[in-house]
PATIGU-286439 format. One record per residue (C-alpha): residue in one letter; x, y, z. Coordinates in steps of 0.02 Angstrom, whole numbers, m for minus. Layout:
# residues N
NODE  rest      xx      yy      zz
NODE     a       X       Y       Z
...
END
This chain:
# residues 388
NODE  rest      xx      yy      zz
NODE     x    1508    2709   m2402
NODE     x    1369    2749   m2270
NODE     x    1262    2639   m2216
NODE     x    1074    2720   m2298
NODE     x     946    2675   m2167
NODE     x     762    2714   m2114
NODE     x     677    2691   m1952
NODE     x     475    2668   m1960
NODE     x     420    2697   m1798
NODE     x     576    2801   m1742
NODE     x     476    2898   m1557
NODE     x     439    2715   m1492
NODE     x     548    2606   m1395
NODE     x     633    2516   m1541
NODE     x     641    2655   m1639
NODE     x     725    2769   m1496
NODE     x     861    2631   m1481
NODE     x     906    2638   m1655
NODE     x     912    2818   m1669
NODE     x    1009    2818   m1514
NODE     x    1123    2689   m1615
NODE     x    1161    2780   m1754
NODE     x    1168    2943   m1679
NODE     x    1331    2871   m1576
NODE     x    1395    2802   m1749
NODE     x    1338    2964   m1856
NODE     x    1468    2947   m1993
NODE     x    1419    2760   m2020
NODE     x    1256    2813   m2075
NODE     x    1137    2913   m2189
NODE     x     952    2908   m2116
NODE     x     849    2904   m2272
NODE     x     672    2929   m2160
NODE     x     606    2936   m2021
NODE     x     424    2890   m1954
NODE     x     287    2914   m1829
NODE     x     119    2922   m1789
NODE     x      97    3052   m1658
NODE     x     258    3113   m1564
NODE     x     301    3257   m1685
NODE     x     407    3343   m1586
NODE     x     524    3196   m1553
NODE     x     529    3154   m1732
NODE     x     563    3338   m1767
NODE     x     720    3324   m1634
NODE     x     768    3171   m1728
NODE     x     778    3256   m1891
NODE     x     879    3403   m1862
NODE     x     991    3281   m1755
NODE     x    1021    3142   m1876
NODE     x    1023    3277   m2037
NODE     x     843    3190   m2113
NODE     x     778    3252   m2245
NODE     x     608    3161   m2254
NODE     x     494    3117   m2116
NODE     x     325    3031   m2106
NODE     x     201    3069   m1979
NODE     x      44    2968   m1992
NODE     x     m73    3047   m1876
NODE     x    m176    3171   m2016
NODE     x    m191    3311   m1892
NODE     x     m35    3313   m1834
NODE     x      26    3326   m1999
NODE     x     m69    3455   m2086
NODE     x     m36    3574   m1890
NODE     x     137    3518   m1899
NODE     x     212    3534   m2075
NODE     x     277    3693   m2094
NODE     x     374    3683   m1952
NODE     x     473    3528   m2033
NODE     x     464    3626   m2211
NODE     x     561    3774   m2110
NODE     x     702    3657   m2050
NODE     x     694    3601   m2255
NODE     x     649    3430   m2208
NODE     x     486    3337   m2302
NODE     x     346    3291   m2236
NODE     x     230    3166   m2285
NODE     x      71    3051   m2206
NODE     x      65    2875   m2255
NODE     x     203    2743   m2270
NODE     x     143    2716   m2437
NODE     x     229    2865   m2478
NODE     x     403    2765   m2453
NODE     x     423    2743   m2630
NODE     x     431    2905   m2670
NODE     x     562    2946   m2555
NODE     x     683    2798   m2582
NODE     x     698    2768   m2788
NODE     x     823    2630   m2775
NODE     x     860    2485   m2625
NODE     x     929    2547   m2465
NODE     x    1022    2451   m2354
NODE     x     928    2425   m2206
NODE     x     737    2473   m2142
NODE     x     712    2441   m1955
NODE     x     530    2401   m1933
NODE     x     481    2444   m1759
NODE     x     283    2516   m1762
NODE     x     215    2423   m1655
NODE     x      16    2305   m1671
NODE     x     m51    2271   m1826
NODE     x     m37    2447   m1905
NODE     x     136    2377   m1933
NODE     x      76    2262   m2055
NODE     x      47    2368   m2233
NODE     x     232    2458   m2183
NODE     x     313    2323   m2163
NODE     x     287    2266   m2333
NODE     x     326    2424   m2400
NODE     x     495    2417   m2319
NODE     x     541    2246   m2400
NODE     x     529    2313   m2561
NODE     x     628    2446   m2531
NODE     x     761    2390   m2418
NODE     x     919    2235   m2449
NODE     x     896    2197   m2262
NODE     x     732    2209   m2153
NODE     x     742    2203   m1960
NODE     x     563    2179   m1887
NODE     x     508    2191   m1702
NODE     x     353    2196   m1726
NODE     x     277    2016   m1687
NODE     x      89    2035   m1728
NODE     x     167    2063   m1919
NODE     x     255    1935   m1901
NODE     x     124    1788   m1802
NODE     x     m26    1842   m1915
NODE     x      54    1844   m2097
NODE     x     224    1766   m2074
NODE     x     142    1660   m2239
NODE     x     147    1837   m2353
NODE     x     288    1906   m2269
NODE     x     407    1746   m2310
NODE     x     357    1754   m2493
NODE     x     365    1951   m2515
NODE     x     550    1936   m2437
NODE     x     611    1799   m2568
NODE     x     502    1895   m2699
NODE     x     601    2043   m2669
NODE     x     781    1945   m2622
NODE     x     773    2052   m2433
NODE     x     874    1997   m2295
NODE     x     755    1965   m2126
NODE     x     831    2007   m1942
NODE     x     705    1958   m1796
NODE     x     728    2105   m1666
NODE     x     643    2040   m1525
NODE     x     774    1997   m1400
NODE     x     742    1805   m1398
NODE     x     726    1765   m1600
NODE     x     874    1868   m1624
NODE     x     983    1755   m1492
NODE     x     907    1609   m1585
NODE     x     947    1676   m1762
NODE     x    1110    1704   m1703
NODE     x    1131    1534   m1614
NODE     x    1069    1429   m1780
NODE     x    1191    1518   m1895
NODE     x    1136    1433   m2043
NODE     x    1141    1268   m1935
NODE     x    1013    1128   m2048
NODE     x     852    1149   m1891
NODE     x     830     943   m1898
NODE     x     972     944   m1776
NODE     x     859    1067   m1654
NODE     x     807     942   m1487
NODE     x     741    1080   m1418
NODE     x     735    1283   m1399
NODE     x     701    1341   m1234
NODE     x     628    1546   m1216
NODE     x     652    1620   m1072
NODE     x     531    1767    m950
NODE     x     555    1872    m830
NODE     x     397    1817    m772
NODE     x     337    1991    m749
NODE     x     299    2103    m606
NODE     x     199    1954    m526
NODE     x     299    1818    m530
NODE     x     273    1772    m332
NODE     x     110    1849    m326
NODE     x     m48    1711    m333
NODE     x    m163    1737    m456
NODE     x    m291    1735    m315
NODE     x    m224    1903    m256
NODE     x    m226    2006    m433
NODE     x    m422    2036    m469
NODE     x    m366    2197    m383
NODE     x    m210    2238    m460
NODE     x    m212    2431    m562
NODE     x    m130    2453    m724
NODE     x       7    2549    m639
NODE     x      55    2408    m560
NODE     x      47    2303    m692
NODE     x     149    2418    m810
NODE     x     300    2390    m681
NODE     x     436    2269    m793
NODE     x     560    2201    m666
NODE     x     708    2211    m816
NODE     x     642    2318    m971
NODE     x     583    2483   m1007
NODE     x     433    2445   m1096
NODE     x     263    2524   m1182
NODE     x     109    2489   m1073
NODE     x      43    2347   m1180
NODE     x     169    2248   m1204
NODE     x     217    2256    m997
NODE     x      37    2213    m981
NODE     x      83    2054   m1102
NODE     x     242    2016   m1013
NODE     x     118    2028    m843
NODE     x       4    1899    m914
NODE     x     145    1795   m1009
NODE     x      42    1813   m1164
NODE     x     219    1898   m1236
NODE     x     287    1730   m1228
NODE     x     156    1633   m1308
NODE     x     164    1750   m1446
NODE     x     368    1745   m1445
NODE     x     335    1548   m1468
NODE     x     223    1570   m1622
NODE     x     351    1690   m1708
NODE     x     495    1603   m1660
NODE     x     395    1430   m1743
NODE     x     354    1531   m1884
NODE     x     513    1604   m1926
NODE     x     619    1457   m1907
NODE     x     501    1324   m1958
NODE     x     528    1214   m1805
NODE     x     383    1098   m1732
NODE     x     291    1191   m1592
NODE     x     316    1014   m1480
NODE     x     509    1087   m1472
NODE     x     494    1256   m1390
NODE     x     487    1293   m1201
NODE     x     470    1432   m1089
NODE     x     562    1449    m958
NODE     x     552    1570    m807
NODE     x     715    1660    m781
NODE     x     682    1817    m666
NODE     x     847    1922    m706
NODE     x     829    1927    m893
NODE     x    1016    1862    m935
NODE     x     978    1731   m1056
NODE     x     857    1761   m1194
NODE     x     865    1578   m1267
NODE     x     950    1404   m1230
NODE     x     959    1265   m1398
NODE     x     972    1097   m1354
NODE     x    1060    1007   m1508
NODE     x    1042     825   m1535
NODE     x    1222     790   m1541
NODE     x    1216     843   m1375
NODE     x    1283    1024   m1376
NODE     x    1202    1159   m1279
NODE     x    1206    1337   m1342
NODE     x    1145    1478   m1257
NODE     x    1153    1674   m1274
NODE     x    1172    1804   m1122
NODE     x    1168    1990   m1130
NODE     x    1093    2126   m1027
NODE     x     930    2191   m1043
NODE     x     985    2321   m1154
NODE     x     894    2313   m1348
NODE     x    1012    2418   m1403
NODE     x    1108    2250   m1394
NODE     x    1015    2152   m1537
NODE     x     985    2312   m1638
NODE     x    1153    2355   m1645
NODE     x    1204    2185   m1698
NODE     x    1051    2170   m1840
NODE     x    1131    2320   m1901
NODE     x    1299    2273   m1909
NODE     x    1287    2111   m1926
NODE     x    1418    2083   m2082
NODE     x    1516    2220   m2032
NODE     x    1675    2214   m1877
NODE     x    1593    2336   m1749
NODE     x    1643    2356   m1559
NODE     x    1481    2402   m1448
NODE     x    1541    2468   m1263
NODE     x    1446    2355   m1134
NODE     x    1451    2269    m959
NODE     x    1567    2160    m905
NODE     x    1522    1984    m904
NODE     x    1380    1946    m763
NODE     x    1482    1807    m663
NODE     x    1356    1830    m536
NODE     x    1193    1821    m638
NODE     x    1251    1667    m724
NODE     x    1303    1563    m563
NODE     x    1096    1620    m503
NODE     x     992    1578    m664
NODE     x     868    1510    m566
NODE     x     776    1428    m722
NODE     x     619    1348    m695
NODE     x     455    1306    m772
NODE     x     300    1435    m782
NODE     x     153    1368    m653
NODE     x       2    1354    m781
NODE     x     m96    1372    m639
NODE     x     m23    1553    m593
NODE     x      14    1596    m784
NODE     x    m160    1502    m868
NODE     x    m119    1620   m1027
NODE     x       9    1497   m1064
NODE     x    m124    1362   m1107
NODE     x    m191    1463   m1260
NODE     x     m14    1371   m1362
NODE     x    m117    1206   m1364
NODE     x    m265    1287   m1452
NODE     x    m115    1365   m1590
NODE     x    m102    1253   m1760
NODE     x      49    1219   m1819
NODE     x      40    1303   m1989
NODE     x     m16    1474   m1995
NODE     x    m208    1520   m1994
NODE     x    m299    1680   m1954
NODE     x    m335    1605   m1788
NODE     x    m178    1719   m1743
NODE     x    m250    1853   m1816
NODE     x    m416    1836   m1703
NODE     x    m319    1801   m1543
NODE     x    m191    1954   m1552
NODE     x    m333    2057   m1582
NODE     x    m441    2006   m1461
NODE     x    m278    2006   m1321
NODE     x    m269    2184   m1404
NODE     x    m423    2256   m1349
NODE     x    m437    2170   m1176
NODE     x    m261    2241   m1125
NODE     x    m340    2406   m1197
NODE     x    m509    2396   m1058
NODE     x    m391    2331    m928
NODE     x    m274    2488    m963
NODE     x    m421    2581    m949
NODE     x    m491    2514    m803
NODE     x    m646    2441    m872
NODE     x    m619    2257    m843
NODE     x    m496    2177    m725
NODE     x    m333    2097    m742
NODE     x    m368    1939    m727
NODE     x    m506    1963    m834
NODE     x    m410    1955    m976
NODE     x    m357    1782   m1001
NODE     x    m554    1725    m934
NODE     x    m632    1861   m1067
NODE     x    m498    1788   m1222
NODE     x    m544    1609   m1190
NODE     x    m729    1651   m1189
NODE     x    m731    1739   m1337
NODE     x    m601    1645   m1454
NODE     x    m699    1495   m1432
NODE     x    m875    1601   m1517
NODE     x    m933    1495   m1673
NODE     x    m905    1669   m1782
NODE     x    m729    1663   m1749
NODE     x    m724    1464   m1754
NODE     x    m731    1442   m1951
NODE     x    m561    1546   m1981
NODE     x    m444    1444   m1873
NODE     x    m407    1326   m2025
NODE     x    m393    1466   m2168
NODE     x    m231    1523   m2218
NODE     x    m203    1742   m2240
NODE     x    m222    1791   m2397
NODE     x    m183    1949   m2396
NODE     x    m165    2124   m2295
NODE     x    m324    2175   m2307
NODE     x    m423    2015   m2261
NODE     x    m295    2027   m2091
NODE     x    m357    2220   m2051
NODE     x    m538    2175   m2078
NODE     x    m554    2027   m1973
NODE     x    m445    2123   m1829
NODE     x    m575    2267   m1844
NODE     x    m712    2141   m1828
NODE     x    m639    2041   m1685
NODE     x    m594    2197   m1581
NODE     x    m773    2267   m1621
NODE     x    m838    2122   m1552
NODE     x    m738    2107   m1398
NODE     x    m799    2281   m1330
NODE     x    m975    2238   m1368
NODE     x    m947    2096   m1254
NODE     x    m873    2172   m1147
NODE     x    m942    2333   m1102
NODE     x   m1146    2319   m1091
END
């Protein structure tokens, strides 16, 4: 029997990889649907290629210009991931969530009812409703794969293991495109420089994230979230080539760690086939890369982003909510060269300390909507501050 999937956010990175997955594997798989919000004529490429018969574009424009030409290739077209129900009447087997920011929230719910197993990478769901998410997925008896690189090697490290026996879980960074640079000498840095990954082919925002190491404090609060470990036992560690996405330090003294190369396609294919016997062609073990690790700890001083984890509670709150948002817009004015880089960590810490924002860091989400309206709020705010 084929493997029925569906892809939400199939044109971005995440999504690419998994088309590009399947596509190699065709006769594993029947792609339910396929989504996007802008890049129609990927999507459309994607359709005909992987024989889809539904697609949903997001972006109302695009959809009302582009839907005949999907309705000539006899392929559906429809405009909000609410419509998911209507296209899959009965469980499918697996729903890779990959939209990325918030706007990834409302699908990603959809997708649990509808799907046995759920692989997310997208960590904003994830760090501001982890609370809602974990109850819709035992509500609905869904499996949950973390995507992201470093929660999948961590997920795959535990292996049911009880986490009491967790000393500690160690996450490691490239350190960006700045990793030598002194923070004295970026107020000038341009987003093209910034956009420059070392390892991964990445979006713009979230190279601007790995640039700033905010990535990683959000990769801690996800990875605490998920696996319900104390926030005292995670570190980040620098690790410039990218090998090793996460070390566990048991207390009976074992080390485990997991090393592949900087290839998603890596994790994906693995959510995927997780129960299944599946050979993936890759690279030959890196003898070299692992005898030059060259592991060390972040400088706070060069990396201040890194401080904003003390100011994180330990049980979720829509202080997560306020701070992705607010990261959100400032990476937005930096992209668009209306505040400088290293006015993004100065311009978050300012503003996420504002009394208005002050009174939610002890309430727990409850619910989508209160998530979307705060965001709105929070990212209104933060371009009124910031552009006079």
């Amino acid at each position: 029997m084929p493997i029925k999937i569906a892809v939400l956010g199939s044109t971005g990175s995440i999504g690419k990889n998994t088309v590009d997955i399947i596509k190699k594997n065709l006769k594993d798989f029947q792609v339910v649907v396929l989504s996007t919000n802008n890049n129609v004529q990927k999507i459309l490429k994607q359709s005909i290629n992987l024989k889809v018969k539904n697609v949903i574009i997001v972006n109302k424009k695009k959809y009302f210009k582009f839907e005949k030409k999907f309705l000539k290739e006899k392929i559906k077209v429809f405009h909000n991931h609410s419509d998911l129900k209507k296209i899959i009447k009965k469980k499918i087997d697996y729903i890779m969530c990959a939209i990325s920011g918030l706007s990834g929230l409302e699908p990603t719910f959809e997708a649990i009812k509808l799907s046995k197993t759920i692989g997310i990478a997208n960590k904003e769901s994830i760090i501001c409703a982890w609370n809602l998410i974990e109850e819709s997925l035992k509500r609905n008896n869904t499996k949950f794969i973390p995507i992201d690189s470093e929660h999948f090697s961590i997920w795959s490290m535990l292996n049911n293991n009880n986490v009491n026996k967790i000393e500690k879980i160690f996450i490691t960074a490239s350190g960006g495109p700045f990793l030598n640079k002194p923070i004295k000498k970026l107020k000038k840095i341009n987003p093209k420089q910034a956009i420059k990954h070392p390892n991964w082919p990445m979006g713009k925002k979230i190279s601007i994230d790995s640039a700033t190491l905010a990535n990683k404090v959000f990769e801690v609060i996800e990875a605490q979230r998920i696996f319900n470990i104390e926030k005292k036992k995670f570190q980040i560690l620098i690790h410039p080539k990218s090998y090793i996405h996460a070390i566990i330090k048991f207390n009976n003294g074992l080390v485990k760690f997991l090393a592949h190369e900087t290839d998603m396609k890596i994790p994906i294919f693995n959510s995927i086939y997780f129960n299944k016997e599946k050979k993936l062609s890759s690279k030959k073990l890196n003898l070299f890369l692992l005898n030059n690790l060259k592991l060390k700890k972040p400088s706070l001083y060069n990396f201040p982003f890194l401080n904003i984890l003390k100011k994180v509670p330990n049980n979720i709150s829509l202080f997560e909510t306020i701070l992705i948002s607010i990261n959100d817009e400032l990476v937005s004015l930096f992209l668009k060269r209306k505040i400088k880089f290293t006015d993004i960590y100065k311009k978050l810490i300012i503003i996420i300390n504002r009394k208005e924002f002050i009174k939610y860091y002890k309430k727990s989400p409850k619910d989508v909507d209160q998530i979307s309206k705060l965001s709105a709020e929070v990212r209104l705010k933060t371009r009124q501050l910031c552009i006079k």
